[in-house]
C-alpha positions in Angstrom: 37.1 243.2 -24.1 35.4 240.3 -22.9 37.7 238.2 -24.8 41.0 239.4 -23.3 38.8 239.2 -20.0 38.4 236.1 -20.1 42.3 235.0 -22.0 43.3 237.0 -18.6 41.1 234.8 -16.2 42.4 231.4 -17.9 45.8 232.6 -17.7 45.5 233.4 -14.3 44.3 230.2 -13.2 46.8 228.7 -15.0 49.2 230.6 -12.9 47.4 229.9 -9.8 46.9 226.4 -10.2 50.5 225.7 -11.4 51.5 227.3 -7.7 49.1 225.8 -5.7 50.7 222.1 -5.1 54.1 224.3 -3.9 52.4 225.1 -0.5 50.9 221.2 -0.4 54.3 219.8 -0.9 55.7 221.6 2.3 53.3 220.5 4.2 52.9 216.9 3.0 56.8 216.2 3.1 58.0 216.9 6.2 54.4 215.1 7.2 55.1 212.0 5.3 59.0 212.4 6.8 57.5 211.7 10.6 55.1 209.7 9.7 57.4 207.0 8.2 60.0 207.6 11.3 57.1 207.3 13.4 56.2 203.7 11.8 60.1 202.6 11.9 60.2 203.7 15.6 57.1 201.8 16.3 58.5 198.6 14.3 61.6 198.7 16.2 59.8 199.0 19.2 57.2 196.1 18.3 60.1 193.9 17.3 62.4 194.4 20.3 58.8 193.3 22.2 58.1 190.6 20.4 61.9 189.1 20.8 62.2 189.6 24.4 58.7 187.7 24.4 60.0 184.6 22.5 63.3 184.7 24.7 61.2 184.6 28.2 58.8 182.0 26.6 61.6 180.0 25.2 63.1 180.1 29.1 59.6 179.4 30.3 58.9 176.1 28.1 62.8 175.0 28.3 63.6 175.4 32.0 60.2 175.9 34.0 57.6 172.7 34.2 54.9 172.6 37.0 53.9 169.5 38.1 50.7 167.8 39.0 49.9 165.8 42.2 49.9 162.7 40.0 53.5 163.7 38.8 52.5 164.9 35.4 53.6 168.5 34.0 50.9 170.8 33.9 50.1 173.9 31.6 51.6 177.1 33.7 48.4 179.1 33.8 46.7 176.4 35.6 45.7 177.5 39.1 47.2 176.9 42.4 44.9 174.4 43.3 45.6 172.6 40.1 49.2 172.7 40.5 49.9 171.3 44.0 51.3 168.2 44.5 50.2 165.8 46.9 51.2 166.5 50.5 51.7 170.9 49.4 49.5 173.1 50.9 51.6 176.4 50.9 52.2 176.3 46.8 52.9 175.1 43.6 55.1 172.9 42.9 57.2 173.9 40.3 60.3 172.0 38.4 62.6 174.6 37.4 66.0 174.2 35.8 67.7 176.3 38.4 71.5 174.8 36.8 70.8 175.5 33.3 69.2 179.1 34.2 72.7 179.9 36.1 74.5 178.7 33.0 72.7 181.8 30.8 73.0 184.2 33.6 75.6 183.7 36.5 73.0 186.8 38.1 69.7 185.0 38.4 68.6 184.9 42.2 65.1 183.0 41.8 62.4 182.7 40.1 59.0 184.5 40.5 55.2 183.6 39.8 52.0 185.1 40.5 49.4 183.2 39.0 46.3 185.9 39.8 48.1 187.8 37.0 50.1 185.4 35.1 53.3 186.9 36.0 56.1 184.0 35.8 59.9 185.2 35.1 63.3 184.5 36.4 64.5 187.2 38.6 68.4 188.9 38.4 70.5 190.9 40.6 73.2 193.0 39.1 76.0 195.2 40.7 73.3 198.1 40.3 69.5 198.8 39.4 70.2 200.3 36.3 72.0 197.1 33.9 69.0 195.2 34.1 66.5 198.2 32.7 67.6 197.4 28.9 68.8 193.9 29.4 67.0 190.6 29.3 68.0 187.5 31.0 70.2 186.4 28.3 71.9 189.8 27.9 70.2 191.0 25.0 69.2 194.8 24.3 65.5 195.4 24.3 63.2 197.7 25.9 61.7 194.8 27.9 64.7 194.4 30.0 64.8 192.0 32.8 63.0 191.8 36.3 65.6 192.2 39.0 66.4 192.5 42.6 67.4 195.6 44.3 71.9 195.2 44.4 71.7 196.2 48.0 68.9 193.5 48.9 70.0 189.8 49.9 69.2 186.9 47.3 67.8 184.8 50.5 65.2 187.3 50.9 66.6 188.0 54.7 66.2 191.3 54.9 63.0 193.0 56.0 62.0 194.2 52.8 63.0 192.9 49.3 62.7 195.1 46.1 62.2 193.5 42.7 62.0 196.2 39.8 60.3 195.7 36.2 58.9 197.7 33.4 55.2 197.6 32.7 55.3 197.1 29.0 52.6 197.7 26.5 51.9 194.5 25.5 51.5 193.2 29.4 55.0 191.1 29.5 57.1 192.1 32.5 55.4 193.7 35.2 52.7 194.7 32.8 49.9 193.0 34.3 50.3 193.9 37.7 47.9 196.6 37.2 44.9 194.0 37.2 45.4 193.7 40.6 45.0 197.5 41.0 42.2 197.8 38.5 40.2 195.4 40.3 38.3 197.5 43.0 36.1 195.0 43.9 39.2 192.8 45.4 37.5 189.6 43.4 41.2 189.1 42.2 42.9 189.3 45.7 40.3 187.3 47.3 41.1 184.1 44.5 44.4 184.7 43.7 46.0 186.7 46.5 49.6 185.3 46.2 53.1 185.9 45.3 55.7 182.8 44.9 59.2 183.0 45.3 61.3 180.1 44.4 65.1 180.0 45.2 67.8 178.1 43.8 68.3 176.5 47.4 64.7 174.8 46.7 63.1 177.2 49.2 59.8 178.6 48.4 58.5 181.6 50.1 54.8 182.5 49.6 53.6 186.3 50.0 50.3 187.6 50.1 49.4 191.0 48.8 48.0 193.1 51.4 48.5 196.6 49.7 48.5 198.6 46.6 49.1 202.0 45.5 50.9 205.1 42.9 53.2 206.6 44.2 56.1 209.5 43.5 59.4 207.3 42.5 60.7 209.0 45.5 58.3 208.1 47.9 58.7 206.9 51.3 58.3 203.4 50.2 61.2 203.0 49.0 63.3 203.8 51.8 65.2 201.0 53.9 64.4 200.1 56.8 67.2 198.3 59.5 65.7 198.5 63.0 62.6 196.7 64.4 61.0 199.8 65.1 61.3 201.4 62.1 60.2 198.5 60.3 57.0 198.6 62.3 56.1 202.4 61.5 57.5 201.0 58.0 55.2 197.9 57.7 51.9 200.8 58.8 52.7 203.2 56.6 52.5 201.0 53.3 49.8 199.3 54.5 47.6 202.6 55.1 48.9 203.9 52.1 46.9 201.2 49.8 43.8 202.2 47.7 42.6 198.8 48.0 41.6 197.6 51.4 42.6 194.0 51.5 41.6 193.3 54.8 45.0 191.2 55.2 46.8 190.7 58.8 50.0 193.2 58.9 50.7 193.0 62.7 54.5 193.1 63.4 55.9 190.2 64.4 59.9 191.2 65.3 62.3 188.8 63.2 59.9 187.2 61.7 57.2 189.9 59.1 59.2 190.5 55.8 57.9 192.1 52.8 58.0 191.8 49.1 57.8 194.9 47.0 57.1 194.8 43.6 58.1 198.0 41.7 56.9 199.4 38.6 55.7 202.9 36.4 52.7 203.7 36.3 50.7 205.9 34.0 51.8 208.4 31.5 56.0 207.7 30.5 57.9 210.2 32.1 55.8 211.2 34.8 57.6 209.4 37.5 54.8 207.5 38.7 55.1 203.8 40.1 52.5 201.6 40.8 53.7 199.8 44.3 52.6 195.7 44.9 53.6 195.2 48.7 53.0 191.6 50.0 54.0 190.1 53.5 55.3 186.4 54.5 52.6 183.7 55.0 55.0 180.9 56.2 56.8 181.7 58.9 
C-alpha cells in the first residue's frame, strides 16, 4: 500500500511538474514580447535624439562663432559679459553664417540664444505650425523637430507679440531647458541671466528680458492675438499677473513701442496639454 502510495505521489509530481512551465511560458512570452518592443521603441527614440543633436551641433560649430572684444571666437556658453565686443553693451556679438543657413533652409527667420539656459538654435517659419513639429532644420524626421515662428507672426518681429514653438525633449535639446528658469524659485537665474537674444538676418539684434513665467492650458488666453493698443495693454497685464515667478521687471505699456516674445512649450506629463509659457518684453527701444 505504501508502495503504490508513494509510485502515485512520484507520478503525480511528474505530472505536475511537467505542466507547470505551460502557465510560465504565457506569461513570460508575451512579457519578453513588450519588453523587447519597448527597448526598440526606446532605441529609436534615443537614436532620432542623438541625430537631431549632432545635426544642431554640427550647424552650431559650422555656421555660429561668437566673438570676443579682442576679435577672437569664443566658446558659446561663455557669458554675456565674456562675449561682448568692445563698444556693445546691449548683447553678444555673434558671427553667424546667416547665407549659408538660408542655403539649408530657404525658412530660417533668425537665430535665437539665451545664455541663462544655454538655449542657442536657428529659428524657422513654415506655411503652418504643424511642419516644423517632426522636422529639423535640414528637413530630416525626428522627434526633436525644429524651433519655429508662429506662420501668422512677422519675421521682423513687428508685431506686438511673437510666438516661437519647440518641444521640451528629454534629453534638454530644444526648448528643454527652459524649465530651469521655472524651477528656479529663488529668481537667482533671472537676476544673472535674465535675457533672450534675437538675431535677424538683416543684422538686427533684439534683446528681451523675461518678466514672466507660468503652465498653462494649450488653450489659454495667452495665446490669443492681440491687434489694438488697448487690448494689447489688458494683454501685456494679464501675462504678467499670470507668472508664478515675480520678476519684479517694468511691463508698463508703452503704445508702438512694448513688444513681447513668447516662448512656447509642453509641460509635464505627454498628453496632458500642458505648456510651460516664457514671456519676455523689448529692452531696446
Amino acid at each position: 500500500m505504501s508502495r503504490n502510495y508513494n509510485e502515485y505521489e512520484r507520478n503525480n509530481r511528474s505530472y505536475v511538474a511537467k505542466k507547470k512551465p505551460f502557465p510560465i511560458l504565457v506569461i513570460f512570452i508575451p512579457a519578453a514580447a513588450l519588453f523587447i518592443t519597448a527597448a526598440v521603441l526606446s532605441l529609436m527614440t534615443y537614436s532620432s535624439y542623438l541625430y537631431a543633436d549632432r545635426e544642431y551641433n554640427n550647424l552650431i560649430s559650422s555656421y555660429l562663432h561668437p566673438i570676443a572684444s579682442n576679435g577672437e571666437p569664443v566658446p558659446l556658453t561663455s557669458s554675456p559679459d565674456t562675449a561682448k565686443p568692445e563698444g556693445c553693451s546691449q548683447y553678444p556679438e555673434l558671427r553667424i553664417d546667416f547665407e549659408g543657413l538660408l542655403k539649408i533652409n530657404p525658412n530660417f527667420v533668425c537665430w535665437i540664444y539665451i545664455p541663462g539656459c544655454d538655449i542657442s538654435y536657428p529659428i524657422v517659419k513654415g506655411t503652418d505650425n504643424e511642419g516644423y513639429l517632426h522636422t529639423t532644420f535640414e528637413g530630416n524626421n525626428s522627434k526633436s523637430g525644429c524651433l519655429f515662428m508662429d506662420y501668422r507672426d512677422n519675421e521682423d518681429f513687428s508685431l506686438f507679440n511673437t510666438f516661437i514653438y519647440g518641444h521640451n525633449m528629454k534629453n534638454g535639446s530644444m526648448f528643454g531647458k527652459l524649465k530651469k528658469y521655472y524651477n528656479d524659485k529663488s529668481c537667482n537665474l533671472l537676476k544673472q541671466q535674465p535675457y533672450i537674444y534675437i538675431y535677424q538676418k538683416d543684422g538686427i539684434v533684439h534683446r528681451y528680458q523675461i518678466f514672466s513665467l507660468y503652465t498653462a492650458d494649450g488653450n489659454a488666453s495667452t495665446y490669443t492675438i492681440q491687434s489694438e493698443d488697448a487690448s494689447e495693454e489688458m494683454y501685456l497685464k494679464y501675462v504678467a499677473d499670470q507668472s508664478e515667478i515675480k520678476t519684479g521687471v517694468d511691463t508698463t505699456y508703452v503704445a508702438g513701442s512694448s513688444k513681447v516674445i513668447t516662448l512656447s512649450t509642453c509641460y509635464g506629463q505627454a498628453g496632458s496639454g500642458t505648456r510651460l509659457l516664457v514671456h519676455g518684453i523689448l529692452c531696446d527701444k
